[in-house]
C-alpha positions in Angstrom: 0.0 0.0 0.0 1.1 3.2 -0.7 0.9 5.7 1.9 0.8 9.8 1.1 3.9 11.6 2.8 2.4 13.6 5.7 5.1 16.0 5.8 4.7 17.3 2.3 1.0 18.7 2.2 1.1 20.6 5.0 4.1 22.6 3.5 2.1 23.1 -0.2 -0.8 24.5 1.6 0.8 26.8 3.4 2.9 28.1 0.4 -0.5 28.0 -1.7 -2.8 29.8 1.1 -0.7 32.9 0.4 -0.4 32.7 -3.2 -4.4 31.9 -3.6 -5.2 34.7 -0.8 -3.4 37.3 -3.1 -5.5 36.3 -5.9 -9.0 36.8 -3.8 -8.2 39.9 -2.1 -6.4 41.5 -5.3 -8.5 44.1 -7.3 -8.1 42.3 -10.5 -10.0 38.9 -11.8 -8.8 35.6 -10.3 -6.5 33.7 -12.3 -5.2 37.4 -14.1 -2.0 38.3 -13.1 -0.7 41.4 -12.3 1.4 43.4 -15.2 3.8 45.9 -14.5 2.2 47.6 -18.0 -0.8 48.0 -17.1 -0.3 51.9 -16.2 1.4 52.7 -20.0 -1.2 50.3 -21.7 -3.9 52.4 -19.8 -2.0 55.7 -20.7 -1.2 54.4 -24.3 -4.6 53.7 -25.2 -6.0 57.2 -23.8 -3.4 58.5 -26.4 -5.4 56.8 -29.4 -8.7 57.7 -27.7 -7.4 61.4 -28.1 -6.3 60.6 -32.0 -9.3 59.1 -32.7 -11.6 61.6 -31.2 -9.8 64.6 -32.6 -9.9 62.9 -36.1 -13.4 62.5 -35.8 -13.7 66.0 -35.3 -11.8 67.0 -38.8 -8.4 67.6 -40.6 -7.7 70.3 -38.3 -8.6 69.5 -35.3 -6.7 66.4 -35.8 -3.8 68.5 -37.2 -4.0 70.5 -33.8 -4.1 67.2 -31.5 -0.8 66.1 -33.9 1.3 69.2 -33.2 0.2 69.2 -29.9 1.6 65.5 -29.2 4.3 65.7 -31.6 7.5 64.7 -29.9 9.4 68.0 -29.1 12.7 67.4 -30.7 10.8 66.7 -34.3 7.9 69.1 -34.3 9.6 70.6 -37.3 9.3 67.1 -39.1 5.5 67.1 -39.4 3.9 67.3 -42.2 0.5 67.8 -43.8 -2.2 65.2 -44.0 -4.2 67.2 -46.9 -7.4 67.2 -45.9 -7.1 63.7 -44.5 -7.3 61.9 -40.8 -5.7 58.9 -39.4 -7.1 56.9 -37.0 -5.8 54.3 -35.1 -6.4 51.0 -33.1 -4.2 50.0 -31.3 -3.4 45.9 -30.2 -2.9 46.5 -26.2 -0.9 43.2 -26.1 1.8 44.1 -28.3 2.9 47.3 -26.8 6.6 46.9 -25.4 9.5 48.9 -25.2 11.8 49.5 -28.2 15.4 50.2 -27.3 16.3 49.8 -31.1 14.3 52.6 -32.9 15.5 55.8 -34.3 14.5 59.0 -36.5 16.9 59.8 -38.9 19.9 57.5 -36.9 19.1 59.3 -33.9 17.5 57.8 -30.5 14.4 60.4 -29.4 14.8 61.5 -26.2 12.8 59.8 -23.7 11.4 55.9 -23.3 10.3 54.7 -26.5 8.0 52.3 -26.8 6.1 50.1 -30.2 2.5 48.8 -30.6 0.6 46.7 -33.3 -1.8 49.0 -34.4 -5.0 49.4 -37.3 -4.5 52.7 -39.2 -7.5 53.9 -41.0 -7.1 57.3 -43.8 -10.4 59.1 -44.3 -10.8 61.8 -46.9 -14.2 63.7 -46.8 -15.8 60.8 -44.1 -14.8 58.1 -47.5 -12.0 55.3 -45.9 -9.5 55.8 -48.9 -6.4 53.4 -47.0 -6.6 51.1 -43.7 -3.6 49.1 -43.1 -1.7 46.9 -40.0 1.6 48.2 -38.5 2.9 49.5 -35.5 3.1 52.8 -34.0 6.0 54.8 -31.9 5.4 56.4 -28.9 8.1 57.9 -27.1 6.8 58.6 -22.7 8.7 62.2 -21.8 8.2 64.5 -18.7 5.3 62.3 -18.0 3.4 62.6 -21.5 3.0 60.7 -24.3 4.6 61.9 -28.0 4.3 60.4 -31.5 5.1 61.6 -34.8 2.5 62.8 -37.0 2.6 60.8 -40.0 3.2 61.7 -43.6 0.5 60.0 -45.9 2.3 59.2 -48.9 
């Protein structure tokens, strides 16, 4: 007959009672864990809201919202959309930091970060372009900046 070793379960249930109490008394679903990005994928995805909405609104207003959140090193590199907006969805679970990226051979100033997004071109309320790629975002002084992009 085999016998269970009593020594054992008593040490997994009190190394689980922790574990499983941190779970309940979290504020997020059981069986979710906790990600350290969860404050610049709530932040990121305010930054689209704010893209979206201001496209919505028109060419200008979007224009405004671009040079607005421009990063400040390049607000000289914008250009114009021509009567267009951009709007863009972005894919929460790709968004990660990118060490790599540069403008023109140089690093922006700042953390810079990537994410999968959806861009949609509108001219006159018509969708004239919607393709998949990924965005760069660069967190500075506690804001977000992107850099407007160039419709080609």
């Amino acid at each position: 007959m085999i016998r269970p070793r009593r020594g054992l379960a008593p040490l997994v249930c009190s190394l689980s009672l922790p574990v499983l109490f941190g779970c309940l008394a979290g504020d997020r679903p059981v069986g979710t864990s906790y990600s350290w990005e969860a404050g610049p994928v709530r932040s990121v995805t305010a930054y689209f809201r704010a893209n979206n909405a201001a496209a919505r609104l028109g060419p200008e207003e979007q224009r405004v919202f671009l040079r607005r959140t421009q990063h400040p090193d390049y607000r000289d590199s914008s250009c114009s959309l021509d009567g267009m907006t951009v709007t863009a969805e972005p894919a929460p679970a790709t968004l990660r930091p990118d060490g790599e990226f540069t403008v023109a051979g140089d690093r922006p100033r700042g953390s810079v970060w990537v994410i999968g997004v959806e861009v949609t071109v509108r001219r006159n309320g018509a969708i004239v372009g919607r393709q998949l790629g990924s965005q760069h975002l660069v967190r500075l002084g506690g804001q977000w900046y992107g850099f407007a992009p160039c419709p080609r």
